[in-house]
KESE-480460 format. One record per residue (C-alpha): chain; x, y, z; residue in three letters. Coordinates in steps of 0.2 Angstrom, whole numbers, plus 5000, padded with zeros to 4 digits. Layout:
! residues N
REC   ch     c1     c2     c3    aa
REC    A      X      Y      Z   ALA
...
This chain:
! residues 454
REC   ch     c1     c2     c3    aa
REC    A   5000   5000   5000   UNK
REC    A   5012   5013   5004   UNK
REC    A   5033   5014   5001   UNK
REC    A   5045   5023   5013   UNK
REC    A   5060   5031   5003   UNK
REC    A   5075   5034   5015   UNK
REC    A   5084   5052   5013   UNK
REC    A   5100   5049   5025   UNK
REC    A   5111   5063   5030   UNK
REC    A   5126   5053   5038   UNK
REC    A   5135   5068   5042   UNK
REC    A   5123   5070   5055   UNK
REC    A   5117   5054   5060   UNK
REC    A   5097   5058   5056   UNK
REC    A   5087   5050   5043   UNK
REC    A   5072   5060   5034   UNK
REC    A   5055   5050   5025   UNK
REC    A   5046   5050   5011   UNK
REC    A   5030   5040   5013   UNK
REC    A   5018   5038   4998   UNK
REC    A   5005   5027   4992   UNK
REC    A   5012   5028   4971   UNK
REC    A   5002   5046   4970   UNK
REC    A   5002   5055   4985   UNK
REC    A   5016   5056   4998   UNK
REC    A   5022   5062   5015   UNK
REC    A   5038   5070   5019   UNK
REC    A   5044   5069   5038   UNK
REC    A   5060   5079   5045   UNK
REC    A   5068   5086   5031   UNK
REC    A   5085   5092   5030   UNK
REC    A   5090   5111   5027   UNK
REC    A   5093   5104   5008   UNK
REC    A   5077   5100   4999   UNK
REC    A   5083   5096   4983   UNK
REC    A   5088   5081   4989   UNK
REC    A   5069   5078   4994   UNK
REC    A   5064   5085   4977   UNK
REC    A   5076   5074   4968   UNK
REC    A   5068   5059   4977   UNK
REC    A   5049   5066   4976   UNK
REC    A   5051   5067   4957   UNK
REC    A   5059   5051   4954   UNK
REC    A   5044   5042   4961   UNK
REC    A   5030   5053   4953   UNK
REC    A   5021   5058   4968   UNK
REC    A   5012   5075   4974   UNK
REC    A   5019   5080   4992   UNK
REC    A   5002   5086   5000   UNK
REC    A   5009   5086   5021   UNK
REC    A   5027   5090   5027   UNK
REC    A   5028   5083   5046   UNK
REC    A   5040   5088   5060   UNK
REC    A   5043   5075   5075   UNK
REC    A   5048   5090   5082   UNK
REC    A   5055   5105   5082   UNK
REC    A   5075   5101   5079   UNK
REC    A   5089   5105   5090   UNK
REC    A   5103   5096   5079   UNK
REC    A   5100   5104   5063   UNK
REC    A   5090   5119   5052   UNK
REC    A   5074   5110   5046   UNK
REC    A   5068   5113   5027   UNK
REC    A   5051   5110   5031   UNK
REC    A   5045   5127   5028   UNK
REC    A   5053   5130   5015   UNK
REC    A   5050   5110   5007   UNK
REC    A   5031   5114   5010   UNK
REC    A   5033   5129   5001   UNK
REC    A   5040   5123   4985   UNK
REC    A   5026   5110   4987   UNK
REC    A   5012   5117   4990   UNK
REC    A   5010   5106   5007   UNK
REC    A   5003   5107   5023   UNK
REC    A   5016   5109   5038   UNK
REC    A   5014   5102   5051   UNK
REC    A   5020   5103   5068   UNK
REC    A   5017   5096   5086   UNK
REC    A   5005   5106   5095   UNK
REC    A   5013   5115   5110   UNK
REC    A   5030   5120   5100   UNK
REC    A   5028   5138   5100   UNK
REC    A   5032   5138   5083   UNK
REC    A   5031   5156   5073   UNK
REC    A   5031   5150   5057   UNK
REC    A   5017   5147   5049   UNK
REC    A   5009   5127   5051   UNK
REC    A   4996   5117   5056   UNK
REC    A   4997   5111   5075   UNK
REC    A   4991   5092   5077   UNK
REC    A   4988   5084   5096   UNK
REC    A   4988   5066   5103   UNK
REC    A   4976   5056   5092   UNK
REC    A   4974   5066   5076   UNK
REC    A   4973   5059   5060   UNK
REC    A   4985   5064   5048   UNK
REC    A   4976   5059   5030   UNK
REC    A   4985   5060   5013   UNK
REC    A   4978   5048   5000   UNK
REC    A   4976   5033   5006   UNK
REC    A   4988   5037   5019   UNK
REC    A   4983   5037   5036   UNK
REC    A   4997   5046   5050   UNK
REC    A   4990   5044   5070   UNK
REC    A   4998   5056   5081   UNK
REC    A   5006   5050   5096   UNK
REC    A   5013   5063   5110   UNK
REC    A   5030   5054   5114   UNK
REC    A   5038   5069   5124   UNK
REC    A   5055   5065   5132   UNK
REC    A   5068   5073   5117   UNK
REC    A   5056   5088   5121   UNK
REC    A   5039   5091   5128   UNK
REC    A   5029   5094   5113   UNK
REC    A   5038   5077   5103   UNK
REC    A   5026   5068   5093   UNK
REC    A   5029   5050   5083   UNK
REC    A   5019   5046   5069   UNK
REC    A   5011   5027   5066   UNK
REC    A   5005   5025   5048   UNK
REC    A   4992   5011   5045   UNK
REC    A   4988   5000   5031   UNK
REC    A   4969   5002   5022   UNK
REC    A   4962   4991   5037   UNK
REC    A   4968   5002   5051   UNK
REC    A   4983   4989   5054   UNK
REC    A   4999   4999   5060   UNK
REC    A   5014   4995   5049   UNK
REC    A   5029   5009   5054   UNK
REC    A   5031   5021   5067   UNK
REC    A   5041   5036   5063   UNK
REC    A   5049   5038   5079   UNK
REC    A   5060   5054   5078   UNK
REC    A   5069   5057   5092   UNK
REC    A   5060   5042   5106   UNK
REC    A   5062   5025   5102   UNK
REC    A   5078   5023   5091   UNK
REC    A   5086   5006   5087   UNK
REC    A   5093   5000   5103   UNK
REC    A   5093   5016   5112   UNK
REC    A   5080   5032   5116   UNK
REC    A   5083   5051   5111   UNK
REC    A   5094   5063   5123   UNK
REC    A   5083   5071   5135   UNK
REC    A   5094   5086   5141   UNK
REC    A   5092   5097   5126   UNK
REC    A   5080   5109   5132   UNK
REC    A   5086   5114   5150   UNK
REC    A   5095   5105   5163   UNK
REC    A   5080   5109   5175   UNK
REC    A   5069   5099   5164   UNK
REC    A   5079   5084   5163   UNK
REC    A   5075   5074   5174   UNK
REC    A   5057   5076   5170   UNK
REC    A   5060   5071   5151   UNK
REC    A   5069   5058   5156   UNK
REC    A   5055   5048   5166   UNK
REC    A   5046   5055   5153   UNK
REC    A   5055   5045   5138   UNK
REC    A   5056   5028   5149   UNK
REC    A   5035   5030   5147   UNK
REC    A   5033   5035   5130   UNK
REC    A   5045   5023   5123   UNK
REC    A   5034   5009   5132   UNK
REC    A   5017   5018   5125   UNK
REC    A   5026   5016   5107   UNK
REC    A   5029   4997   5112   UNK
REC    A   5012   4994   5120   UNK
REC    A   4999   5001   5108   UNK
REC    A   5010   4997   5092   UNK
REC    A   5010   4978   5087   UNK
REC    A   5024   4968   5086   UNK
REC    A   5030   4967   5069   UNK
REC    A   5027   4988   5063   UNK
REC    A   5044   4995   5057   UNK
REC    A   5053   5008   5067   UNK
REC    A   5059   5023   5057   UNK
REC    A   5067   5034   5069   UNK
REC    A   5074   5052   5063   UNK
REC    A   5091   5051   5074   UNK
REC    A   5103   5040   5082   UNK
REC    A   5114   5034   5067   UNK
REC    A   5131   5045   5075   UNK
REC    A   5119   5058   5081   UNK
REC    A   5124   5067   5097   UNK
REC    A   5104   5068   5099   UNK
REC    A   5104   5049   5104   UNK
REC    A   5107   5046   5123   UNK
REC    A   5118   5030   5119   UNK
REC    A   5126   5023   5105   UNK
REC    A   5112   5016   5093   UNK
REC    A   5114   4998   5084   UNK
REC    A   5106   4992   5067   UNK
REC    A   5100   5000   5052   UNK
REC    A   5081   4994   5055   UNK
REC    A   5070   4987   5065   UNK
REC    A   5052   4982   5072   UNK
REC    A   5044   4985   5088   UNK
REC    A   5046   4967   5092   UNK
REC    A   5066   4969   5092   UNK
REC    A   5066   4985   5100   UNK
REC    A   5056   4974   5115   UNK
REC    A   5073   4964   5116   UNK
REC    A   5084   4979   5114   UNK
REC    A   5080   4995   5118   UNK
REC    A   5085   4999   5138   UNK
REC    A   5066   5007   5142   UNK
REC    A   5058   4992   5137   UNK
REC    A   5070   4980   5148   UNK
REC    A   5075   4992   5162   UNK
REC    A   5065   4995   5177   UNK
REC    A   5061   5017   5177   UNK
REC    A   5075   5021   5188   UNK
REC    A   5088   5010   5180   UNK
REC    A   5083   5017   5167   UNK
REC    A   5084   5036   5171   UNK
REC    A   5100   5031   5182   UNK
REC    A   5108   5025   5167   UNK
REC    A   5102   5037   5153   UNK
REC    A   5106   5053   5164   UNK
REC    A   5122   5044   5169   UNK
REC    A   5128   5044   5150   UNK
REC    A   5126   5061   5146   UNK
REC    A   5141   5068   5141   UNK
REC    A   5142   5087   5131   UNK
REC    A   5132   5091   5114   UNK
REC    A   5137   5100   5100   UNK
REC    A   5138   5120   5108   UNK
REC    A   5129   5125   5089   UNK
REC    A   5113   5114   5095   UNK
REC    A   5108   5130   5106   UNK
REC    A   5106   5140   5090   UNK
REC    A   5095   5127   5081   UNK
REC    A   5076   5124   5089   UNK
REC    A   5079   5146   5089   UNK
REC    A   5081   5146   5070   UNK
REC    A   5066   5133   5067   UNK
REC    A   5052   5140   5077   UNK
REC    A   5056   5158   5068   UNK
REC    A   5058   5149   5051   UNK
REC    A   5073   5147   5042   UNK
REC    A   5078   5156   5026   UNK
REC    A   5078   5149   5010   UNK
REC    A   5093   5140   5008   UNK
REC    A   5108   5145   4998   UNK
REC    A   5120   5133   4989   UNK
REC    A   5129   5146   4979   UNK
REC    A   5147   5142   4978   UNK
REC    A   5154   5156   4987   UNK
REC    A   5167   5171   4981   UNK
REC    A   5185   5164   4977   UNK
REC    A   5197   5173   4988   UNK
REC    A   5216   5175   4980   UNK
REC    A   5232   5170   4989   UNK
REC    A   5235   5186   4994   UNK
REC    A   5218   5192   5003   UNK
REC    A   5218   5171   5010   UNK
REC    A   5235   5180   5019   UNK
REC    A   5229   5195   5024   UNK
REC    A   5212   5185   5033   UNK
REC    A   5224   5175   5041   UNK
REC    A   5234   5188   5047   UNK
REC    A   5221   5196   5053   UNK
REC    A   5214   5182   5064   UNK
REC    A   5201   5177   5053   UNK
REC    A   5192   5158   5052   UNK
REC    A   5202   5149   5038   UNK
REC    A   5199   5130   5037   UNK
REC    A   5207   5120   5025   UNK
REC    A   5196   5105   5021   UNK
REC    A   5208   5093   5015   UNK
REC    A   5211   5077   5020   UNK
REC    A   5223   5077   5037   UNK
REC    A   5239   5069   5029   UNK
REC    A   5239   5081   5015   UNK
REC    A   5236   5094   5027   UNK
REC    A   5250   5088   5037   UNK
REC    A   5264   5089   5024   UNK
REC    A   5259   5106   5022   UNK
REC    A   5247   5117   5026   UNK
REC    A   5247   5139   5027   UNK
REC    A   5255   5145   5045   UNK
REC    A   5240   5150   5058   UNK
REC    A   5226   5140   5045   UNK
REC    A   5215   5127   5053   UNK
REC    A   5210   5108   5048   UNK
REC    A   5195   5103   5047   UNK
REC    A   5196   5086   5035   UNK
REC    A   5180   5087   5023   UNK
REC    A   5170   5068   5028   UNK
REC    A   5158   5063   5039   UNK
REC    A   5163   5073   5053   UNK
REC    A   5167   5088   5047   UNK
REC    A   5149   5100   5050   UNK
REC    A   5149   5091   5070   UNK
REC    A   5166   5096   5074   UNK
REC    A   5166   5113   5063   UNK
REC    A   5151   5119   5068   UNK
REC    A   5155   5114   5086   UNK
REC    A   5172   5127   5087   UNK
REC    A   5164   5138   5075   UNK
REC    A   5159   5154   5083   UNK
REC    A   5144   5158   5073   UNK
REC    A   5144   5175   5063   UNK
REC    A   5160   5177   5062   UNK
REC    A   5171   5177   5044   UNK
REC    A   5175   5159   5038   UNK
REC    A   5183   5158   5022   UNK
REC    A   5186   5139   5017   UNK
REC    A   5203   5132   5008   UNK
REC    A   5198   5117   4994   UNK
REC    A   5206   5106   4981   UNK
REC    A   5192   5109   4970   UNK
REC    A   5174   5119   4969   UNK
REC    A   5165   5101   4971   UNK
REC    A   5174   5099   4988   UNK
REC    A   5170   5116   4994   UNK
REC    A   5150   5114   4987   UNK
REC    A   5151   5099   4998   UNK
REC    A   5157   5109   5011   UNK
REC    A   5144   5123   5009   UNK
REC    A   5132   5111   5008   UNK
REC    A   5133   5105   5024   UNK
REC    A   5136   5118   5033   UNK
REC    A   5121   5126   5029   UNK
REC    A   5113   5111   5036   UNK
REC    A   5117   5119   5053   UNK
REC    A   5116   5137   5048   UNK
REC    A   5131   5144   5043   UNK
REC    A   5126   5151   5028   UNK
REC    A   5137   5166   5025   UNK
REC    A   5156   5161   5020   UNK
REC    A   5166   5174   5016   UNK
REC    A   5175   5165   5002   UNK
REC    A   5186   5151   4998   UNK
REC    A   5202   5149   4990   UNK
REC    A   5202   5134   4979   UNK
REC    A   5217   5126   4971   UNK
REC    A   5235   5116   4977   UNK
REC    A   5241   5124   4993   UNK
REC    A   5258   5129   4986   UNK
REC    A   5250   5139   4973   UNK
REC    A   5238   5147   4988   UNK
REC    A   5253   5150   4998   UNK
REC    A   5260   5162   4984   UNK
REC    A   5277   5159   4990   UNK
REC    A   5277   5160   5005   UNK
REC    A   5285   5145   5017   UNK
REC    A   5271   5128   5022   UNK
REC    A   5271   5122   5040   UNK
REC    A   5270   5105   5042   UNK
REC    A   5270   5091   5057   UNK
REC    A   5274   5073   5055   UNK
REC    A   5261   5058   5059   UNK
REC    A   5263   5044   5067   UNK
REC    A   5253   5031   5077   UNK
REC    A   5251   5023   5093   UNK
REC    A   5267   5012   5090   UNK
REC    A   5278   5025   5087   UNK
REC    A   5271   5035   5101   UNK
REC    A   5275   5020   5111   UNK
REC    A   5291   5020   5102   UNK
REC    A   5296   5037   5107   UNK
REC    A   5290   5037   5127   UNK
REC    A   5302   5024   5128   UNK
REC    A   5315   5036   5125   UNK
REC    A   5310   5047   5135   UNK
REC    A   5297   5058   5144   UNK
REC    A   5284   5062   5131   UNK
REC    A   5269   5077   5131   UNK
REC    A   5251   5067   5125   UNK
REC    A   5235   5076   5125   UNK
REC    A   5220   5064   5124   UNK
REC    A   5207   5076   5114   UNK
REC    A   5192   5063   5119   UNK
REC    A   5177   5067   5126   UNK
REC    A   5175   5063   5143   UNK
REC    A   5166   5049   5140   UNK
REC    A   5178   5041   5130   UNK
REC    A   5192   5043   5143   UNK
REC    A   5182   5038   5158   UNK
REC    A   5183   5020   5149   UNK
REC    A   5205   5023   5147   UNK
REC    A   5217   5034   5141   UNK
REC    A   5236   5033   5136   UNK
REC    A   5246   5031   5151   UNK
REC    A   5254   5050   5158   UNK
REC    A   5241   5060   5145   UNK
REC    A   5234   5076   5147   UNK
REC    A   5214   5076   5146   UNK
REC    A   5209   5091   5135   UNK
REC    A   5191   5088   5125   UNK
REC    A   5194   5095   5108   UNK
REC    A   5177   5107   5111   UNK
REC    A   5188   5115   5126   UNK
REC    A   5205   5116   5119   UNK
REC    A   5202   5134   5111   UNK
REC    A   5199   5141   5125   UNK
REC    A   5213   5129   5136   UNK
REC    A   5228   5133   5126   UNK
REC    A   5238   5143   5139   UNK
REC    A   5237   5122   5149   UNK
REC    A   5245   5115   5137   UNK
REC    A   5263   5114   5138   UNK
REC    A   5276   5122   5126   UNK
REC    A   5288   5111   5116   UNK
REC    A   5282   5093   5106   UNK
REC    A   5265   5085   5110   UNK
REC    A   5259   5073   5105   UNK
REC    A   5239   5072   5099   UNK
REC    A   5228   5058   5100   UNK
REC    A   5207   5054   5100   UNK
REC    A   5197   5040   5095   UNK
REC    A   5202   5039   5076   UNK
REC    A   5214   5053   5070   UNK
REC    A   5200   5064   5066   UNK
REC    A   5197   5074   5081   UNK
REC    A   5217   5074   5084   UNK
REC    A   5221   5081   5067   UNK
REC    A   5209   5097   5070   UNK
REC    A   5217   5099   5088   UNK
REC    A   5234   5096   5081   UNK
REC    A   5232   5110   5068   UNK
REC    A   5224   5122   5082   UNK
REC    A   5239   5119   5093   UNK
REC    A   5251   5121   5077   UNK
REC    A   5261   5137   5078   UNK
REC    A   5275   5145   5078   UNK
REC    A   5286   5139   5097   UNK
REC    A   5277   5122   5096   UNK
REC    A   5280   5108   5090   UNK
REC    A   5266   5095   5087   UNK
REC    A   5265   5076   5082   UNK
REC    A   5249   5071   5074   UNK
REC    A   5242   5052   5079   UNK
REC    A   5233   5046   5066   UNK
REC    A   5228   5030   5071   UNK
REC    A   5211   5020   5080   UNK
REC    A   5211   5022   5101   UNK
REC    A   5210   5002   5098   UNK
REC    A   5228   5002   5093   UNK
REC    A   5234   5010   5112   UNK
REC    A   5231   4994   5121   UNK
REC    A   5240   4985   5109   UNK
REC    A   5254   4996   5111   UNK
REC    A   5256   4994   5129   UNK
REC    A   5251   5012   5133   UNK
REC    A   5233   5011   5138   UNK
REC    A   5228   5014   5155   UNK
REC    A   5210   5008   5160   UNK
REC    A   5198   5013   5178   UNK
REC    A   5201   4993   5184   UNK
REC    A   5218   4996   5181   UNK
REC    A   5219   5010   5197   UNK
């Protein structure tokens, strides 16, 4: 009776939906960049006639508005989000109909208060998906400290019940289509799987084999720190974000990419860390273009301020535009674009080698050795390199002055976070040794130091 087309924004780790029955169709939490929608929406043939938020989004700039719009839809929101843009509110037990589509509302609050899911039924009222957003996820429940720390403990009890409405009302075998939890910092725990049913998640998912407190223990006991550009998102979405901008942005020339530089300015080069490590412009930063790059940008970035990007190509830096407007950084003030000798114009690179774990166990047997662990503190409550200095990569900017002059060492999980500190802490009077290896590979080495161990 009806299909469900998957739009995933990895990046991200949230998943949009596109439900139809082969003429009409439903869209539900869209990304910033509808075309993608469109793209989709045109490859099946169908009229979009309702665009439906879970929620009002603290990860990301919605393209609902904008998507329903170019449509002609309806959007809709949960009643209670205090949304100023304009949309039609819908309450527990509402009906959501669109051809032979039939959406029931269900208030699911614990991401937020107003949270809705959305359980789509077949032409005999038989429930066969739930579109879960930000409650049940595979294996794990939405993040409940988004909206204040006084409300959190509230949300959290809150989650444990609706995730057990989701599973009491819903019958076994309907298909669970959550909108985060795939790498998103909106999931309380890590997530498993790629799909599921409300039977699996009766196995699985810790509200539905947890007592309440365990539960609530557990979940508030996980919470580690967000992405600081969250704060700036549910703002951007109740008012209505602009339409969006893909536009490659001005080309900026060797000598004004200097003179931004100099002046203090946002440069990040987006290639890959290595390259960037052979050589890179004096005071520019690294930020590697792949599936982390809009968290961890967009996480340092102090918004409104001028941020000009260095690429290998203008596909590399559209990629990069593109996802950054997914979090609403849509004004760059340029990009230099081309091979980094040329963007130097002469002027000397800076470099730093790489290495891995071995050789950093390699090297502290030589002698005393500076490490900074840029891990969350999550990550290094489970082990850390023996003698390492704890410095999340969110906090280093504003922790320099604690980090020793002379060679350090950088490590994280993978290379990736370690590569942007490493080019942060990269300057003239300091000396810095990228780790560009997997945290697994500490243990092996001989250099990991666990809780158990004392």
């Amino acid at each position: 009776m009806f299909e469900v087309q998957t739009i995933e924004t990895s990046s991200l780790g949230d998943r949009s939906y596109l439900i139809d029955d082969g003429e009409v169709a439903v869209v539900i939490d869209p990304q910033r960049d509808i075309d993608r929608v469109l793209e989709v929406v045109a490859g099946r043939g169908v009229r979009v006639t309702h665009v439906l938020e879970t929620h009002v989004h603290n990860d990301y700039v919605t393209g609902g508005p904008e998507l329903a719009r170019e449509t002609g839809a309806d959007y809709v929101l949960p009643s209670g989000s205090d949304a100023e843009v304009e949309h039609v509110a819908v309450s527990d037990g509402d009906v959501v109909e669109a051809g032979r589509l039939r959406l029931r509302v269900l208030h699911t609050p614990g991401h937020t208060h107003h949270h809705v899911s959305y359980a789509l039924a077949d032409g005999d009222g038989e429930v066969e998906a739930v579109f879960t957003g930000g409650s049940m996820l595979y294996g794990a429940t939405g993040r409940t400290d988004l909206v204040s720390p006084e409300a959190t403990d509230e949300l959290t009890h809150a989650q444990y019940h609706s995730v057990r409405r989701l599973a009491g009302e819903l019958p076994d075998g309907a298909q669970v289509f959550p909108t985060h939890g795939f790498g998103s910092f909106c999931s309380a725990t890590p997530t498993s799987g790629t799909s599921s049913t409300i039977g699996e998640q009766q196995r699985v998912n810790p509200a539905l084999t947890q007592d309440e407190q365990d539960y609530v223990d557990t979940l508030l006991a996980g919470l580690d720190a967000y992405p600081a550009y969250y704060a700036r998102m549910a703002p951007i979405n109740r008012r209505g974000p602009a339409p969006v901008d893909l536009s490659m942005p001005e080309k900026v020339d060797p000598a004004e990419l200097r003179r931004r530089i100099e002046a203090g300015e946002w440069v990040v080069d987006l290639r890959e860390r290595t390259a960037f490590a052979a050589g890179h412009l004096t005071d520019s930063m690294n930020v590697e273009l792949g599936t982390n790059f809009v968290t961890y940008l967009g996480w340092l970035y102090r918004y409104g301020e001028p941020l000009t990007l260095i690429g290998e190509s203008e596909e590399q830096v559209a990629e990069a535009r593109r996802e950054l407007v997914r979090i609403g950084v849509d004004e760059l003030a340029g990009a230099a674009i081309g091979d980094i000798e040329d963007l130097a114009d002469g002027r000397p690179l800076r470099s730093y080698p790489v290495s891995d774990f071995a050789g950093l166990a390699e090297a502290m047997e030589r002698g005393p050795v500076q490490v900074l662990d840029a891990r969350r503190n999550d990550e290094r409550a489970n082990g850390f390199v023996r003698g390492s200095q704890h410095i999340p990569l969110h906090e280093l900017a504003d922790r320099l002055d604690e980090v020793p002059q002379g060679e350090v060492w950088v490590y994280c999980g993978s290379g990736y976070r370690a590569s942007i500190a490493a080019s942060v802490l990269d300057r003239p009077g300091r000396s810095v040794v990228l780790v560009d290896d997997s945290y697994e590979s500490a243990g092996k080495a001989g250099l990991e130091v666990r809780p158990a161990d004392g």
